[in-house]
N, C-alpha and C positions, 0 to 999 in steps of 0.2 A: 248154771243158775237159771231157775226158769222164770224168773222175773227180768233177766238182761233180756233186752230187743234182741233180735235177730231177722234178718232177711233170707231163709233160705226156705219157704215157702213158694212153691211156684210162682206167683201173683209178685211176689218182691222179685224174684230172679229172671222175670219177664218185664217189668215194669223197669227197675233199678241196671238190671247189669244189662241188658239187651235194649236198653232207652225205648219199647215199645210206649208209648203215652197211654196210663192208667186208664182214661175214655174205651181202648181199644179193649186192654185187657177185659177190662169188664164186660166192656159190651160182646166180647166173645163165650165169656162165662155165661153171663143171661143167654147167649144163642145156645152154647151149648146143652144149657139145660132146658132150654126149650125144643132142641131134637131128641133129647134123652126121656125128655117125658110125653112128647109125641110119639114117640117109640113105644113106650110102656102102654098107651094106650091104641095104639094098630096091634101089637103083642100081646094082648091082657090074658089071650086063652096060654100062653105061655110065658107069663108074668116073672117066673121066675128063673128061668133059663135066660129071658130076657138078662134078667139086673144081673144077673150072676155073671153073663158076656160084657155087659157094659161094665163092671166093674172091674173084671180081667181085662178088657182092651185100655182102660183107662190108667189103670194101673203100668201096664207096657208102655203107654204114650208119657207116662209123669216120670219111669225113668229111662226114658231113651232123652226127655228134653231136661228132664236134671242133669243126665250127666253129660251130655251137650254145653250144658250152658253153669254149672255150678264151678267147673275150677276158675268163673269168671269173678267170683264171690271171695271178696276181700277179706281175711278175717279180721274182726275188728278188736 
């Protein structure tokens, strides 16, 4: 059902099952994409090799720490 909640978005599975404090999360998100778009702009002559790496390392990094942390997620 896509109207039930669910927590198994990064953001809930760092905040919720790893008790990080939502402050943290975030403020690592805002860091994040502020190295991700200072990147884009040292890289611009290569803008799209660029996004293309950041999006394949980010994608490796979302599931090595899902499946780290997701059998911690309760079904409800």
């Amino acid at each position: 059902n896509i109207f039930a909640p669910h927590r198994k978005h990064l953001f809930q599975l760092l905040a919720n099952e790893k008790k990080i404090p939502q402050l943290v999360v975030s403020s690592g998100y805002a860091l994040l994409q502020l190295v991700i778009f200072g990147g884009l702009l040292i890289f611009k002559n290569y803008s799209y090799i660029y996004l293309v790496s950041v999006v394949v390392l980010l994608s490796i990094v979302y599931i090595y720490v899902k499946r780290k942390i997701f059998h911690l997620h309760k079904k409800q």
